[in-house]
PANU-934327 format. One record per residue: z, x, y of N, C-alpha, C in turn; residue number from 1. Coordinates in steps of 0.2 Angstrom, whole numbers, plus 5000, padded with zeros to 4 digits. Last residue first. Layout:
REM residues N
+------+------+------+------+------+------+------+------+------+-----+
:   nZ :   nX :   nY :  caZ :  caX :  caY :   cZ :   cX :   cY : seq :
+------+------+------+------+------+------+------+------+------+-----+
:    Z :    X :    Y :    Z :    X :    Y :    Z :    X :    Y : NUM :
...
+------+------+------+------+------+------+------+------+------+-----+
END
This chain:
REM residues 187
+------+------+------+------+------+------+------+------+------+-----+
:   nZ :   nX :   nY :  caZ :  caX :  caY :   cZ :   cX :   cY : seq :
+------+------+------+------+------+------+------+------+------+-----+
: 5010 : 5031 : 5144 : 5012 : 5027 : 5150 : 5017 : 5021 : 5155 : 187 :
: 5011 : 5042 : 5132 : 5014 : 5033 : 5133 : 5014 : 5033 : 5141 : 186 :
: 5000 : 5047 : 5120 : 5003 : 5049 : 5127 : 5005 : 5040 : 5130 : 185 :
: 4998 : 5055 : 5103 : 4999 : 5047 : 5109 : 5003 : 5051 : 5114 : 184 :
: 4989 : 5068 : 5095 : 4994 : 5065 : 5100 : 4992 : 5058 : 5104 : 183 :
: 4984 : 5063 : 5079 : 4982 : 5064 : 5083 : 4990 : 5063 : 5091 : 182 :
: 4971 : 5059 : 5065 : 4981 : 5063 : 5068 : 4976 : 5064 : 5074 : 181 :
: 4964 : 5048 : 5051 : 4965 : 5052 : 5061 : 4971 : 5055 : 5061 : 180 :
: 4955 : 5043 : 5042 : 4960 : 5046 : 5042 : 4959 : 5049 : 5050 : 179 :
: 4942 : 5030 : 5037 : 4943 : 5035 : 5042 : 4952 : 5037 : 5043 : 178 :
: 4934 : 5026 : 5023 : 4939 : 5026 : 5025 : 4936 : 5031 : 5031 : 177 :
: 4921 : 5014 : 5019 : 4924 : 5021 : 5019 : 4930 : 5021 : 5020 : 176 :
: 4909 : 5002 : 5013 : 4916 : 5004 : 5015 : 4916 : 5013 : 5014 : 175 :
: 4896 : 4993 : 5016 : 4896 : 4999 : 5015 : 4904 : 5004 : 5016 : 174 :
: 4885 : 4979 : 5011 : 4891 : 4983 : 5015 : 4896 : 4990 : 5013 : 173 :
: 4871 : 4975 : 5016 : 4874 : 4980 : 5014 : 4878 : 4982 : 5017 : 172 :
: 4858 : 4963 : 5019 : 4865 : 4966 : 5019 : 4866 : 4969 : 5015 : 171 :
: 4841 : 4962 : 5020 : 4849 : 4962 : 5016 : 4852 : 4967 : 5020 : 170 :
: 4828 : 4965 : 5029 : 4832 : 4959 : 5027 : 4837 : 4958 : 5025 : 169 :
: 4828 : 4978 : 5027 : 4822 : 4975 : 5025 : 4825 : 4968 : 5026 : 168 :
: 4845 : 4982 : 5033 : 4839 : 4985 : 5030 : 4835 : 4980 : 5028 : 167 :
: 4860 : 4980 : 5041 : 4856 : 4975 : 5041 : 4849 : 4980 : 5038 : 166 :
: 4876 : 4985 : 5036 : 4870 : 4986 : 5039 : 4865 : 4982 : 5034 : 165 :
: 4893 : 4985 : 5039 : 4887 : 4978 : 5037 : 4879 : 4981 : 5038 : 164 :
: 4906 : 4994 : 5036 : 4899 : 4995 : 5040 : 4895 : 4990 : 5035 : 163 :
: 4922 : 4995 : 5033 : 4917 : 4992 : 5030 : 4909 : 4991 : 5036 : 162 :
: 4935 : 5005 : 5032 : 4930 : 5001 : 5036 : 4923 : 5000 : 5032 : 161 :
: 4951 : 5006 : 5033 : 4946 : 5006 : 5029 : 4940 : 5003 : 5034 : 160 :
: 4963 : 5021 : 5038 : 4960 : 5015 : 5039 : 4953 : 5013 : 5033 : 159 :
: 4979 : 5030 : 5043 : 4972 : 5029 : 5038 : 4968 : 5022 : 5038 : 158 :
: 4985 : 5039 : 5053 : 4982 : 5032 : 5053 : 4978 : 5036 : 5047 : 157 :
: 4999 : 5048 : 5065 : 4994 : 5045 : 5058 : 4990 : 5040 : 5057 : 156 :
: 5004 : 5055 : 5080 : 5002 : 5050 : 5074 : 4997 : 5051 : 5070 : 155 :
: 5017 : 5061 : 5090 : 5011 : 5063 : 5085 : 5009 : 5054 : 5080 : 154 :
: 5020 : 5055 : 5106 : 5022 : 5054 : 5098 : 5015 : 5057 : 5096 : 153 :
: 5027 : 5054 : 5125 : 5024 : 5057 : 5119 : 5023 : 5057 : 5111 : 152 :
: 5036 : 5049 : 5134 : 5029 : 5050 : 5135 : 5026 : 5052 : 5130 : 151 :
: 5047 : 5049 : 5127 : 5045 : 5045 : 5128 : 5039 : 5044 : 5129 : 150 :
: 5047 : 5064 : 5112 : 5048 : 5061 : 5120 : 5045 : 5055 : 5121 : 149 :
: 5040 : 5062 : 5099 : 5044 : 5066 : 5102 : 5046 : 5068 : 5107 : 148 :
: 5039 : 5048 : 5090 : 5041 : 5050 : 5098 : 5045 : 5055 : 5096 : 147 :
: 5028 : 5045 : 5076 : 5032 : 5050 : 5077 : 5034 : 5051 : 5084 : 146 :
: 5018 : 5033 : 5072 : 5018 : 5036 : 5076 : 5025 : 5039 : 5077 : 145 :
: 5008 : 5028 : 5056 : 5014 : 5030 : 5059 : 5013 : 5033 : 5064 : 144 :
: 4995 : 5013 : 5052 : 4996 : 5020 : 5054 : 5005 : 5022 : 5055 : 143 :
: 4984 : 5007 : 5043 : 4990 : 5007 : 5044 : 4993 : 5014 : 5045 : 142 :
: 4970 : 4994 : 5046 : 4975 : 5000 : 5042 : 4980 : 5002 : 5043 : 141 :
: 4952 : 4990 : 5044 : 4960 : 4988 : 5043 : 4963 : 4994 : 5041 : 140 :
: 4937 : 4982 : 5050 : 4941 : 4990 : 5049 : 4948 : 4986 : 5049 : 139 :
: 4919 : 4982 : 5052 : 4926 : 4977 : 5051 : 4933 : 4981 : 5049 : 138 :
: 4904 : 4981 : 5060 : 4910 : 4985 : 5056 : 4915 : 4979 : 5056 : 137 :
: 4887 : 4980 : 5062 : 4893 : 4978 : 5065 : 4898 : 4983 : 5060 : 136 :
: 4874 : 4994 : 5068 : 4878 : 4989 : 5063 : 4885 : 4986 : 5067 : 135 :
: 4861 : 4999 : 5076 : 4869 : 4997 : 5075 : 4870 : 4992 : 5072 : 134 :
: 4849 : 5015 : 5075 : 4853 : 5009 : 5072 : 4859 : 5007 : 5073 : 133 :
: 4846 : 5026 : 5082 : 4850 : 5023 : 5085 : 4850 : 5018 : 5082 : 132 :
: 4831 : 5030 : 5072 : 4837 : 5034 : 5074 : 4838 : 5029 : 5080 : 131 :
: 4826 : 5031 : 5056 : 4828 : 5026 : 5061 : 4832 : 5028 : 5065 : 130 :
: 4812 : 5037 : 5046 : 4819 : 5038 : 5050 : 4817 : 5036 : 5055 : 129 :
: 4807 : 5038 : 5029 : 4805 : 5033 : 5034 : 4815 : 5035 : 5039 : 128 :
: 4806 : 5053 : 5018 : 4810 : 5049 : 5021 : 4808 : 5044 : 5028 : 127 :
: 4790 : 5056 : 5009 : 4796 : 5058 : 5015 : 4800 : 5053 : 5016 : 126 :
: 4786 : 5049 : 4997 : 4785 : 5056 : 4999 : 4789 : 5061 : 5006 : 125 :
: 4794 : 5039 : 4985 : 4793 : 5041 : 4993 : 4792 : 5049 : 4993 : 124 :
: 4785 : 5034 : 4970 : 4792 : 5039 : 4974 : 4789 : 5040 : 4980 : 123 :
: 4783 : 5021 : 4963 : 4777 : 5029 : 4966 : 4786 : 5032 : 4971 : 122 :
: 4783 : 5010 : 4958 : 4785 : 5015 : 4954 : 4782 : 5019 : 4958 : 121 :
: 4780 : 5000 : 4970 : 4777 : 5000 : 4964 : 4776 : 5005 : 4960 : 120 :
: 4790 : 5013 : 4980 : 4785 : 5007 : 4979 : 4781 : 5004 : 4975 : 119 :
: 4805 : 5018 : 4983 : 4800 : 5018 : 4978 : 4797 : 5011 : 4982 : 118 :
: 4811 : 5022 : 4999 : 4813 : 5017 : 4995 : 4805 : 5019 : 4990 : 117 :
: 4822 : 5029 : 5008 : 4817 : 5033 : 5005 : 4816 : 5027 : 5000 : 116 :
: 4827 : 5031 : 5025 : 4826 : 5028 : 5021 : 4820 : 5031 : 5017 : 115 :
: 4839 : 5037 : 5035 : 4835 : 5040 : 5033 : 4832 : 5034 : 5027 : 114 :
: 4846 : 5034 : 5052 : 4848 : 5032 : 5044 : 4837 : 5035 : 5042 : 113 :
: 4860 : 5037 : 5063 : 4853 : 5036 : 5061 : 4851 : 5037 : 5053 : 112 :
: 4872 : 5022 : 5070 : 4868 : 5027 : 5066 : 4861 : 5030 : 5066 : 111 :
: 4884 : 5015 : 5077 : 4879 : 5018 : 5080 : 4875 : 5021 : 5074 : 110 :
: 4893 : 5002 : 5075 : 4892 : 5008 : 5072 : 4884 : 5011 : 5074 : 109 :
: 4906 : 4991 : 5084 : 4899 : 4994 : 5083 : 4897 : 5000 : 5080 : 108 :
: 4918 : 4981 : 5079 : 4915 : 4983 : 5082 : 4907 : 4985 : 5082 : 107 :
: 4936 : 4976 : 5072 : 4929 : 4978 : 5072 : 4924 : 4981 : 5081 : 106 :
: 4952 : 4976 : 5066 : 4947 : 4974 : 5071 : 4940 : 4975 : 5068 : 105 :
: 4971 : 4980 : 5064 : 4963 : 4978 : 5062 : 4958 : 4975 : 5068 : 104 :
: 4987 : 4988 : 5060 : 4980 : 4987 : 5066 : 4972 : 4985 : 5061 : 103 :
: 5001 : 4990 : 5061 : 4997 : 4989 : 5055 : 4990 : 4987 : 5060 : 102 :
: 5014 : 5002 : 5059 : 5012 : 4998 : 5063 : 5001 : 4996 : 5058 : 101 :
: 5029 : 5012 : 5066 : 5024 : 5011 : 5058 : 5021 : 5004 : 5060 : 100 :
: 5036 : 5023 : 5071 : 5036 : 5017 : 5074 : 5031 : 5017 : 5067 :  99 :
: 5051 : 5032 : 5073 : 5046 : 5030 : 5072 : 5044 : 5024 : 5074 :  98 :
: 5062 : 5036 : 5081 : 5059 : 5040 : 5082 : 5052 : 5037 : 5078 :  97 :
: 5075 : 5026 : 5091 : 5072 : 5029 : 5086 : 5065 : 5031 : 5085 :  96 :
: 5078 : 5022 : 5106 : 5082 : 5027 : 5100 : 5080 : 5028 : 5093 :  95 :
: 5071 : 5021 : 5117 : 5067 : 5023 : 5113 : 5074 : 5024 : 5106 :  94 :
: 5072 : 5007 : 5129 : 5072 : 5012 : 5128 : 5070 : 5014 : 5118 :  93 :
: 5073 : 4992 : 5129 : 5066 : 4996 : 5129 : 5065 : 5003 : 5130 :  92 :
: 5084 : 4984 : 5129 : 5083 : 4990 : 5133 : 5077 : 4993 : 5135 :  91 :
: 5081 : 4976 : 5116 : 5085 : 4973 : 5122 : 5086 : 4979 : 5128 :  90 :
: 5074 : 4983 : 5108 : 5073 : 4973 : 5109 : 5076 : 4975 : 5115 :  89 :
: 5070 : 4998 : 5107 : 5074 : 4995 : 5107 : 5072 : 4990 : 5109 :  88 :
: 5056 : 5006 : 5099 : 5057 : 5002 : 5102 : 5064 : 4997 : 5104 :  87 :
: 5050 : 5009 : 5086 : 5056 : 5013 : 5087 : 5058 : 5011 : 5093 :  86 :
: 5048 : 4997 : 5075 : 5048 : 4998 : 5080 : 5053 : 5003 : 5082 :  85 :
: 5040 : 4991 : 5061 : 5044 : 4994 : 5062 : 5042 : 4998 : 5070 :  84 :
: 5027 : 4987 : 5062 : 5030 : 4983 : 5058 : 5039 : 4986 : 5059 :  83 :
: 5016 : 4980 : 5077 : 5022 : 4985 : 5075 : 5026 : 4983 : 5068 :  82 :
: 5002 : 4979 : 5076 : 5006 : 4973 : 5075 : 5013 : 4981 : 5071 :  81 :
: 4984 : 4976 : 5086 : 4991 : 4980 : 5080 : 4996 : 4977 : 5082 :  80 :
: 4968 : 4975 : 5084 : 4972 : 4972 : 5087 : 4978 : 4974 : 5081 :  79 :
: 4955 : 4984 : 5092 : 4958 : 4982 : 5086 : 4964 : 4977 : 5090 :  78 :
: 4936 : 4987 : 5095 : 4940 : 4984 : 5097 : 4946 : 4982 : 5091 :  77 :
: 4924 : 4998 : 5099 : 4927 : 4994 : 5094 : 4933 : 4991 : 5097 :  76 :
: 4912 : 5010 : 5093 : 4915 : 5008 : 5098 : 4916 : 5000 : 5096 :  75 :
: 4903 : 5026 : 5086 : 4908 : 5020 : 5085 : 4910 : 5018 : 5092 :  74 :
: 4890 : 5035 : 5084 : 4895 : 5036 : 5089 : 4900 : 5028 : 5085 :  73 :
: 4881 : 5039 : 5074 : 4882 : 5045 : 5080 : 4887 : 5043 : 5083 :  72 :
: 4882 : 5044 : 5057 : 4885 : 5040 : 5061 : 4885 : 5045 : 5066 :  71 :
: 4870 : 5042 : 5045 : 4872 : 5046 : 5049 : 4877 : 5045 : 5055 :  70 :
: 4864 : 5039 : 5027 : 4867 : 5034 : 5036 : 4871 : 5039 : 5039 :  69 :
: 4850 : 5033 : 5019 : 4857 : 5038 : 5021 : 4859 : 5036 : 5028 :  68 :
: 4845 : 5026 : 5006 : 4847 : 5025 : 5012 : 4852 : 5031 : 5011 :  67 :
: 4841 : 5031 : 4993 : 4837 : 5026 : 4994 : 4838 : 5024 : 5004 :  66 :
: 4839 : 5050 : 4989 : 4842 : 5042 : 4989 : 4837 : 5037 : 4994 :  65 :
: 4827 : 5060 : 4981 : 4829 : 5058 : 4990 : 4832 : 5049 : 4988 :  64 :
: 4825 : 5071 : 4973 : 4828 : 5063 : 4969 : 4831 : 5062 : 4976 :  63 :
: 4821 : 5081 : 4973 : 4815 : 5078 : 4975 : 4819 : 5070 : 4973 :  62 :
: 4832 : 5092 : 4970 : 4828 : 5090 : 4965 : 4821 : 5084 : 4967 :  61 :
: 4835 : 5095 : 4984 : 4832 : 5101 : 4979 : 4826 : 5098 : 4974 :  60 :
: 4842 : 5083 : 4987 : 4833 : 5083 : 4989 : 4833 : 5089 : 4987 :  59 :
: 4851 : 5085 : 4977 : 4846 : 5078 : 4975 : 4841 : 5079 : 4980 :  58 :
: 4858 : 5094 : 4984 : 4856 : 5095 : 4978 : 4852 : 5090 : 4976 :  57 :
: 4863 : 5090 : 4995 : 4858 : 5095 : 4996 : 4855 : 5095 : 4990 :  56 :
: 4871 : 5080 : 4992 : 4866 : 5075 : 4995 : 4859 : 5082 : 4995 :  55 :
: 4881 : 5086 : 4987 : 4876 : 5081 : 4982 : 4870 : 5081 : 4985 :  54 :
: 4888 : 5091 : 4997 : 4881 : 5096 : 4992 : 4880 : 5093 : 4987 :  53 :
: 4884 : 5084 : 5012 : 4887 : 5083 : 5007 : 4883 : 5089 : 5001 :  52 :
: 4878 : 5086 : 5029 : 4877 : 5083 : 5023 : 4880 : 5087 : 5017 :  51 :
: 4889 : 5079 : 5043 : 4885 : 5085 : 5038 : 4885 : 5082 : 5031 :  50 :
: 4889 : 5072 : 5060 : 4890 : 5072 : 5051 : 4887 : 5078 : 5048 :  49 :
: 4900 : 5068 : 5071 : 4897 : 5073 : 5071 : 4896 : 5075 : 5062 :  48 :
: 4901 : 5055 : 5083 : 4903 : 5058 : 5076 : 4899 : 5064 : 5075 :  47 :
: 4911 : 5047 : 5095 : 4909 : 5051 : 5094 : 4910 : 5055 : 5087 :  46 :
: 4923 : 5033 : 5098 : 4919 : 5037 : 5094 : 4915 : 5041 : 5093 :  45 :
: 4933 : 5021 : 5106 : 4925 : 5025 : 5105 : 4926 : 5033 : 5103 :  44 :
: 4943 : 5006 : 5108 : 4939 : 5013 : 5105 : 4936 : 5017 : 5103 :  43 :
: 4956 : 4996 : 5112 : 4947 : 4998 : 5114 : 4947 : 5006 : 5113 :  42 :
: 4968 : 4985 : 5108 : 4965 : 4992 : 5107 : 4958 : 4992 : 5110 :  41 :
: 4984 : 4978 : 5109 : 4977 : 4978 : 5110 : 4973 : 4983 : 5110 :  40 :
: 4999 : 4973 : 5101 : 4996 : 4980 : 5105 : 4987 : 4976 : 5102 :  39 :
: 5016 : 4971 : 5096 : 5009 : 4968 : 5099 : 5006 : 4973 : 5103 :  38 :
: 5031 : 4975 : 5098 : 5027 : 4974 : 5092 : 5019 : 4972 : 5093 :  37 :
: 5039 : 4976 : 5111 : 5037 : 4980 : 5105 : 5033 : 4979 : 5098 :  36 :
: 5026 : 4970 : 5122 : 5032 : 4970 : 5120 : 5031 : 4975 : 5114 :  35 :
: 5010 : 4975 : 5120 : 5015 : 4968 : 5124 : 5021 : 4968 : 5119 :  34 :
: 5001 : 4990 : 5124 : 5007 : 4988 : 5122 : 5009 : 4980 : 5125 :  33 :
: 4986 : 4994 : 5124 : 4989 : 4990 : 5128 : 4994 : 4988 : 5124 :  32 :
: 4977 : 5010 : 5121 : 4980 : 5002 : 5119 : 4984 : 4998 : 5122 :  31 :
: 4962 : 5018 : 5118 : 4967 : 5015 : 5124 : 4971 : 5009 : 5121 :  30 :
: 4959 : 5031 : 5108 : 4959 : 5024 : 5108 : 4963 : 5022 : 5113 :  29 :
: 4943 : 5043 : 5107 : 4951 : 5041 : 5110 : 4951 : 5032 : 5107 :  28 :
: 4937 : 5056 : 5097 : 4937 : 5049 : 5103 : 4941 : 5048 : 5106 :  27 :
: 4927 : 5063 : 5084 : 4930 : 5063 : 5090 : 4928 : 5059 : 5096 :  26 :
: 4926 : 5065 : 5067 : 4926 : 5059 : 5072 : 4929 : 5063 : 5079 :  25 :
: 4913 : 5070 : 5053 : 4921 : 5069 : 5058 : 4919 : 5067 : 5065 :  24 :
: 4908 : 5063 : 5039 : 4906 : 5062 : 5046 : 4913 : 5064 : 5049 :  23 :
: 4897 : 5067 : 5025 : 4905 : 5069 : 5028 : 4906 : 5066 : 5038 :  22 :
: 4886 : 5061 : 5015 : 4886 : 5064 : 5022 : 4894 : 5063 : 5024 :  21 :
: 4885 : 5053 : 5001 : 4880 : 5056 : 5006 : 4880 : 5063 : 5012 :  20 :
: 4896 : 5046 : 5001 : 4894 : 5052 : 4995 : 4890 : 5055 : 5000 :  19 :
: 4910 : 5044 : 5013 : 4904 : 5043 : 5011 : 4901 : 5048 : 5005 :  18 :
: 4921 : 5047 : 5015 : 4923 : 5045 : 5007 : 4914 : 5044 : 5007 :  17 :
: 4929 : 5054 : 5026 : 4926 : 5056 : 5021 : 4924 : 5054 : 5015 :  16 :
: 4931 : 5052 : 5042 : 4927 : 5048 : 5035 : 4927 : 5052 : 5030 :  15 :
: 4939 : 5057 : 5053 : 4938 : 5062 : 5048 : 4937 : 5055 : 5044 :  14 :
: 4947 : 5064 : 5067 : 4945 : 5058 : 5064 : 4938 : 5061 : 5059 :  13 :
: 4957 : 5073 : 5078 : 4955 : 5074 : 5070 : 4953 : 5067 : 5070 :  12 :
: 4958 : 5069 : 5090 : 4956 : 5076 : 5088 : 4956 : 5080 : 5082 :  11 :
: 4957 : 5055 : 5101 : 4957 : 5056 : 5093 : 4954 : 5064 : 5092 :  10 :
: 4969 : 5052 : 5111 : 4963 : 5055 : 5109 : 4964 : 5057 : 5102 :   9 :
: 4975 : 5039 : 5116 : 4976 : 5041 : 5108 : 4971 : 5047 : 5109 :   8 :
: 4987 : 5030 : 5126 : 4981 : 5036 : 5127 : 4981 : 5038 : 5119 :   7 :
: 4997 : 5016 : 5130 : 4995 : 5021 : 5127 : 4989 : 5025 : 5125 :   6 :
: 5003 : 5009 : 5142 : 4997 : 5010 : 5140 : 4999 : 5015 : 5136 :   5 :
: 5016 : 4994 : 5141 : 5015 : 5003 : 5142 : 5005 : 5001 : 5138 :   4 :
: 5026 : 4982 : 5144 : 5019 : 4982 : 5141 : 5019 : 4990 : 5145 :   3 :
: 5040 : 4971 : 5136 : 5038 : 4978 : 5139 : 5031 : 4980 : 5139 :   2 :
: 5048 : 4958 : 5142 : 5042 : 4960 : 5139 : 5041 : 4967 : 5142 :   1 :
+------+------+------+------+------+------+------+------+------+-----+
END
């Protein structure tokens, strides 16, 4: 069995499919390699969101959506599964160059969320603000990593994730995606 750490700093993470607010991501993932195809993951997230020219242009017009959701930080846990191993079986050296690999899990979504709901037809006059809201998440995806030396591979990932946020009592689930590059450093 081969078990190596690998180091992810994430220096492009990048949601962009919310309508509202654009969120980019900076973090790391720590993984825990068991043999060539099994890996455990922990991690965290820092976000940093800007709002969208929909989102300016509908409070221009006084039409304030119903919920906005701001993400400040993620923290998580995945589990991956190498479909394709640049990993030799029987030496554990490296002779090929890619690895392609499918990872899911969940975790926590930090947010601050801005709510503006009608009340017996009367429009909100200012947005109600929640700041440090956590949801849970649920995220699937499917990345490549590129060795350009042992110690080192550039990688890919697109993933989906789904944020369950709990509001007045209902769920809402809420999918996006997050796209990352980034260097791995192999221990």
């Amino acid at each position: 069995i081969i078990a190596v750490w690998q180091v992810q700093p994430g220096l492009a993470g990048y949601a962009p499919t919310e309508t509202y607010v654009r969120n980019i991501l900076v973090g790391m993932t720590a993984t825990q390699r068991f043999g060539r195809t099994w890996g455990a993951s922990v991690e965290v997230w820092g976000a940093q969101s800007s709002e969208t020219p929909l989102l300016r242009e509908l409070r221009d017009l006084g039409a304030e959506p119903e919920v906005i959701s701001k993400f400040n930080w993620i923290a998580g846990a995945t589990a991956e599964a190498n479909l394709l191993s640049a990993i030799d079986r029987v030496t554990g050296q490296i002779p090929n160059r890619n690895d392609l690999y499918l990872r899911g899990g969940g975790g926590i979504v930090n947010t601050d969320l801005e709510i503006c709901r009608e009340e017996g037809g009367v429009q909100c006059a200012a947005p109600f603000l929640v700041q440090g809201a956590n949801f849970g998440y649920v995220t699937a995806g499917i990345g490549h990593r590129f060795y350009v030396a042992r110690w080192g591979t550039f990688r890919t990932e697109v993933r989906s994730r789904t944020v369950f946020e709990l509001i007045d009592g209902t769920y809402t689930p809420r999918p996006d995606i997050q796209i990352n590059l980034g260097p791995t450093f192999v221990f």
